[in-house]
Steps between C-alpha positions, in 0.01 A plus 500: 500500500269260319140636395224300529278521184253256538214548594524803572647681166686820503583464153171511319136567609372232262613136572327196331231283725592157547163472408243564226135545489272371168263731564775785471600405142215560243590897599913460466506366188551683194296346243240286660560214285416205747321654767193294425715221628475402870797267406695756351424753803660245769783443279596853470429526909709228574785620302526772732663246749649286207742881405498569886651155617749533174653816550512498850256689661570304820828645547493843304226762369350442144413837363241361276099526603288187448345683159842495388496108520158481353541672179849319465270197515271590271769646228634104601210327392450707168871461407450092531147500302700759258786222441242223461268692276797559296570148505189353415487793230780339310323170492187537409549836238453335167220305589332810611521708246230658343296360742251755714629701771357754723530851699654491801418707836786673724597158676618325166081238505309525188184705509323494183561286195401150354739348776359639824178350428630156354716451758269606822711672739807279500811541353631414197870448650255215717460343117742283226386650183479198215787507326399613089929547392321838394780679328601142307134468411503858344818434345426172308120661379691795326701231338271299424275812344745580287613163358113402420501234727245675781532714746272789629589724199180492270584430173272601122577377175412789196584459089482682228512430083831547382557718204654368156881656477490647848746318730440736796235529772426719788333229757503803760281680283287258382396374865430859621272548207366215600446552854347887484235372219426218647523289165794348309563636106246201408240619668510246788447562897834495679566386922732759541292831424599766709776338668803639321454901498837639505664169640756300322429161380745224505494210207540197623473293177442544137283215336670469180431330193633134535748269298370233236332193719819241361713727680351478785643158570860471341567816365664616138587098475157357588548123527839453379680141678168495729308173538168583323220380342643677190138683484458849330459673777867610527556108588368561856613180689315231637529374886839319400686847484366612838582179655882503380548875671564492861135637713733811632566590150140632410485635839744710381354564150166585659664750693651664231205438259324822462916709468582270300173571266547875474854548444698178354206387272311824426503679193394792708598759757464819696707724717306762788744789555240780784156303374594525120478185317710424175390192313716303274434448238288823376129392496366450206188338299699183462570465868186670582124458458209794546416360800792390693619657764796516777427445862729601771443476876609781723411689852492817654788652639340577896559775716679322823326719760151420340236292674392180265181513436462144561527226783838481479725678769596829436693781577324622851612373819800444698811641261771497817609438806357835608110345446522139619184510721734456837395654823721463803546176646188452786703499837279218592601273221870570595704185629734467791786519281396838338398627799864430689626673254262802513623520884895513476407696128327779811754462695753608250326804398467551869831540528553728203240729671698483812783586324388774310383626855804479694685685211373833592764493744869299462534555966239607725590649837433376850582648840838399546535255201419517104315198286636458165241365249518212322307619208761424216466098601169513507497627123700240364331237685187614448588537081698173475201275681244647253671379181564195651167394585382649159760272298390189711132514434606599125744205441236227712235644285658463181546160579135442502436686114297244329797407225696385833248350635438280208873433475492356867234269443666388175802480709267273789291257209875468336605395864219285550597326139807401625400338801272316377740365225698340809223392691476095432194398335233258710555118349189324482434149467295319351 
C-alpha cells in the first residue's frame, strides 16, 4: 500500500522549509564571512526555496535543515571570489610585486599595513593596478647594470699605479683596501668606503692604455688608397672621403668604434680571470710614467634579500601569490552573473550534503513498505555539477586575462581596418 510521506514524514524528523528566514542565518553559518551583508543574508534565505523547489520538496522530504542551505551558500560565494581572486591574481602579479602589502584578519580584509590606510576601506579587487611590466622592468635594469649602460645597480670606478715587470693584479684586493680605509693607495677619498666588506665585486671594464692616435682612424695602414689631404696626421681625410662612403657605413663604424680601439688597433691588453687582472704587455717605465695609473669600474655583488638603501624598489613587499593584498570579493559588489552562479554552485553542494546524509542508510523501513535511498545519484550529481561550474567560470575568465583581452581588441581595430578599406570615400566637388 502506498505511504504518504509528505508532509507528514515518517522517514526523517528533519525535513527542509520551503522557506528561509535572514534573520536565521548570521547564527548557521560557519565562518561569518558576509553577515554584515543584508544582501548577502536574503540571498542565503532565499536559497532555501531556490534547493527546496529543485530537489523536490513539493513532492518528497528533504532531509537537509535551512542552516544546511546557508552555509552551502556561503562556502558558494567564497568558492566564486576564490576563482576570481585567483584570476585577477594571475593578471596583475608582476606589476605588483614588491609593492606593499598588509596583515590580514580571519575573513581574508586587510587590517594594518600601508594599504588599509591608502586605500580607505575598499577593496583592492574594486581597483586596476597601473600596469609597471614589473618583472621585465627588473629584468632589463640587471642587464643594463651589468653592461654599463644604467640600471639600478650603482656602479664606482677605483685605480691603482701599476708596477714595472708585474703583469698581475688583484682588483678584489685592492678595492677592499680601499673601501675599509676609506682612501685609495694615493691617498685620495673613495665613494665606495664601506660598501664592499666581505662582498664580491664584479669588473665591469678595465680602462686600458690606448693605441697610437693614427690608428685610431685606419688602423696598421693609416691612409693607404684613402682620399686625403695627404696631411701628417696619418693622412686623415678631408669631407670628400666621408662623402664617397655610404651614411650607414659610419653608423656602423661608430658602433664598433670604441671594440674596435681596444682590440684590433691596440698595442695593449688584459684578461680578468675571479677579479685578477693580467696586463699585456708587462708594465714597465717605457709604457709607464710615476704617475699614471689604471682605472677600472666595478660594483658590489648585493645580497638579493637586502633592502636598498635607496629610492629604488626593493626587496619588501608582495613576493607571491600568497601576499597579493586580496580580501574576498564584497557580496555587494557581486553581479547577477556571479551571483547565478553562487546559487546553482549552493545548490550543488546541497546536494552533496544530502547525499552524504541519506548514505547512512542504503533502505529505510516503513510500515508495510521500504524506501530505498537515492544517495549514490545524488553523489555523482552533486560531484559532476561542481567541476562543471568551476571549469566554466575558469575557461570565461581566462578569456578576459589582459594578454586576451588585448588580442581581441587588436582582433576588433584590425576588423575595423578592413572595413573601412571598403567603405567608398565621400567625392567632393569643387
Amino acid at each position: 500500500m502506498p505511504t504518504d510521506l509528505n508532509p507528514n514524514s515518517q522517514t526523517s524528523a528533519i525535513v527542509l522549509t520551503s522557506t528561509g528566514s535572514a534573520t536565521k542565518v548570521s547564527a548557521a553559518v560557519p565562518f561569518g564571512m558576509y553577515t554584515g551583508s543584508a544582501d548577502f543574508l536574503t540571498g542565503a534565505a532565499l536559497q532555501v526555496n531556490y534547493v527546496y523547489k529543485k530537489l523536490g520538496g513539493d513532492v518528497i522530504d528533504i532531509e537537509l535543515t535551512p542552516a544546511n542551505v546557508y552555509s552551502a551558500y556561503e562556502e558558494a560565494v567564497l568558492e566564486y571570489s576564490y576563482i576570481v581572486n585567483l584570476h585577477q591574481s594571475k593578471n596583475v602579479l608582476s606589476d605588483y610585486l614588491g609593492n606593499a602589502t598588509g596583515t590580514f584578519d580571519h575573513l581574508g580584509n586587510i587590517k594594518s599595513g600601508s594599504l588599509s590606510a591608502s586605500l580607505g576601506g575598499t577593496h583592492v579587487e574594486l581597483k586596476t593596478p597601473k600596469m609597471h611590466f614589473s618583472i621585465a622592468k627588473r629584468v632589463g635594469d640587471g642587464m643594463a647594470s651589468i653592461s654599463g649602460m644604467g640600471g639600478s645597480q650603482r656602479q664606482y670606478s677605483a685605480s691603482f699605479a701599476p708596477v714595472d715587470d708585474v703583469q698581475d693584479y688583484d682588483l678584489q684586493t685592492i678595492v677592499k683596501t680601499a673601501s675599509d680605509s676609506g682612501k685609495d693607495d694615493a691617498g685620495r677619498n673613495i665613494g665606495f668606503s664601506g660598501k664592499v666588506e666581505n662582498k664580491r665585486i664584479i669588473v665591469t671594464k678595465v680602462f686600458y692604455k690606448s693605441p697610437r692616435a693614427m690608428w685610431r682612424f685606419y688602423g696598421y695602414y693609416g691612409g693607404v688608397g684613402v682620399v686625403g689631404n695627404g696631411s701628417t696626421y696619418g693622412q686623415f681625410a678631408d669631407d670628400s672621403t666621408f662623402e664617397v662612403i655610404p651614411t650607414w657605413q659610419n653608423k656602423m663604424q661608430a658602433i664598433m668604434y670604441e671594440d674596435s680601439l681596444f682590440t684590433r688597433t691596440s698595442h695593449y691588453s688584459y684578461e680578468i680571470i675571479a677579479n685578477r687582472l693580467r696586463l699585456y704587455p708587462s708594465p714597465s717605465d717605457y709604457s709607464f710614467g710615476p704617475d699614471d695609473r689604471i682605472f677600472f669600474k666595478f660594483y658590489v655583488e648585493e645580497n638579493a634579500w637586502e633592502e636598498a638603501d635607496s629610492f629604488e624598489s626593493g626587496v619588501n613587499g608582495i613576493n607571491n601569490m600568497n601576499t597579493l593584498p586580496f580580501g574576498n570579493i564584497p557580496y555587494n559588489n557581486i553581479n547577477s552573473i556571479g551571483k547565478q552562479w553562487i546559487r546553482k554552485y549552493a545548490l550543488a553542494l546541497c546536494k552533496e550534503m544530502l547525499g552524504q546524509i541519506r548514505g547512512k542508510f542504503t533502505t529505510v523501513p516503513i510500515p508495510g513498505e521500504s524506501v530505498t535511498l537515492n544517495h549514490s545519484e545524488l553523489l555523482s550529481q552533486a560531484k559532476e555539477e561542481q567541476t562543471e561550474l568551476k571549469d566554466k567560470l575558469r575557461d570565461m575568465l581566462k578569456e578576459m586575462e589582459y594578454p586576451e583581452l588585448m588580442k581581441k581588441d587588436q582582433e576588433k581595430a584590425d576588423a575595423a581596418t578592413a572595413t573601412l578599406k571598403n567603405s567608398p570615400l565621400p567625392i567632393f566637388v569643387g
